[in-house]
C-alpha positions in Angstrom: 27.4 -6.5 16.3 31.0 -7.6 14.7 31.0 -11.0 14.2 34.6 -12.7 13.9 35.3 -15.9 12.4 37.6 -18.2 14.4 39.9 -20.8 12.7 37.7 -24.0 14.0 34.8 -22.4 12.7 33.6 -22.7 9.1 31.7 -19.8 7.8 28.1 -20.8 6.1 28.1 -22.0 2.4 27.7 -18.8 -0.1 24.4 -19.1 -2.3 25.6 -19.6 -6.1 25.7 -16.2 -7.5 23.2 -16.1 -10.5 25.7 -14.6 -13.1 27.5 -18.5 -13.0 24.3 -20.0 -13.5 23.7 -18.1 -17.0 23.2 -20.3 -19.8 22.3 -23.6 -17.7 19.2 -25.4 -17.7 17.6 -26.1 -14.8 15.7 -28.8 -13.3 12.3 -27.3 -13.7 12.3 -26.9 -17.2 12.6 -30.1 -18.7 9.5 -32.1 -17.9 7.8 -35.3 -19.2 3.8 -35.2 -19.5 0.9 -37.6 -20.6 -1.3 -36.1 -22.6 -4.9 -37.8 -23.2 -6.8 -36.4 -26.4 -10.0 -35.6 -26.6 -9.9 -38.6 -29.8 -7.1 -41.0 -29.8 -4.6 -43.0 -27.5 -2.6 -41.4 -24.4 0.9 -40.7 -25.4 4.0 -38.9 -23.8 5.6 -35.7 -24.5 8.9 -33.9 -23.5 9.3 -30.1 -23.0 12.1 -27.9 -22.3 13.2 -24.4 -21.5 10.3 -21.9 -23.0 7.6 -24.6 -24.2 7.7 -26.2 -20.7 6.9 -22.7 -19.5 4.7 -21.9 -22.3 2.9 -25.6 -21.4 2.7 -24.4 -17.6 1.5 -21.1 -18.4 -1.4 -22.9 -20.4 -2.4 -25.3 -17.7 -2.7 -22.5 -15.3 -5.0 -20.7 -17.3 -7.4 -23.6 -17.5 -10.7 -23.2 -19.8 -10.2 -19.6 -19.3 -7.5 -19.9 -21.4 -4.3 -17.6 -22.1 -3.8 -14.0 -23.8 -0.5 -13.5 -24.3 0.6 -9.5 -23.0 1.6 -7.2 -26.1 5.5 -7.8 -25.3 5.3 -11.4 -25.2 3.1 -12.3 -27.8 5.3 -13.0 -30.5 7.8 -15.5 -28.5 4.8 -17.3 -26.7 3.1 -17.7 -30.5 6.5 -19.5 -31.1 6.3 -21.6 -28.1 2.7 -22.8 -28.4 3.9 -23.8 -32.6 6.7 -26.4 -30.6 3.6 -27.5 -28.6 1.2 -28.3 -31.6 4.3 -29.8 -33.1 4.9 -32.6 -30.4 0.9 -33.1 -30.8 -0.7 -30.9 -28.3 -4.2 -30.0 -28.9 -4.4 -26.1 -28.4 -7.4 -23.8 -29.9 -6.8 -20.0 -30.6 -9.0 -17.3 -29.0 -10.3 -14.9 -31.0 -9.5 -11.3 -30.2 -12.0 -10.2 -27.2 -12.7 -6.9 -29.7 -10.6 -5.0 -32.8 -7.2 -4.3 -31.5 -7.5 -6.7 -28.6 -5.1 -9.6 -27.7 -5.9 -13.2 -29.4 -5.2 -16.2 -26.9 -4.6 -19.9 -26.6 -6.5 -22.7 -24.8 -5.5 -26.0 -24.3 -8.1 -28.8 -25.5 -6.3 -32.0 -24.2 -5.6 -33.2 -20.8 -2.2 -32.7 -20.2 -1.2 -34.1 -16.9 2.9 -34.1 -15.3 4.4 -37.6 -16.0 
């Protein structure tokens, strides 16, 4: 079916087209949390970009926690250093066996402010 446009009527708004949104930040990843120690007083924290998804990624996982996949290891390693650096609380996981993947679990409570 041929749909015409007629001069009284405005055609729907065009979705953004990803390629203009390269190199912005988005909403979603700047965030404030609280965290509550397992010692010590509550405090806040702000993330950004990779450590709010890093943070994310480690909430998810729960006491499980987190083993990184071989590609990503490296960059996530970095991410979860920015993490112990505003104070988080976050234990590494031995590998499961030799050659295996080591992980990351968070010890605090880290809730979204």
């Amino acid at each position: 079916m041929l749909l015409q446009w007629r001069h009284h009527i405005r055609p729907p708004a065009l979705a953004p087209c990803k390629d203009a949104q390269m190199g912005r930040h988005s909403t979603w990843d700047r965030r404030s949390w609280t965290v509550t120690p397992a010692e010590g007083a509550t405090f806040t924290v702000a993330t950004s970009e990779g450590a709010t998804w890093a943070l994310r990624a480690l909430i998810a996982a729960g006491p499980a926690g987190l083993r990184p996949t071989d590609g990503a290891s490296g960059r996530f390693c970095l991410l979860i250093g920015k993490l112990r650096d505003l104070g988080l609380s976050i234990e590494d996981l031995p590998a499961e066996d030799e050659g295996g993947r080591a992980g990351f679990r968070l010890v605090c409570q880290v809730d979204a402010a």
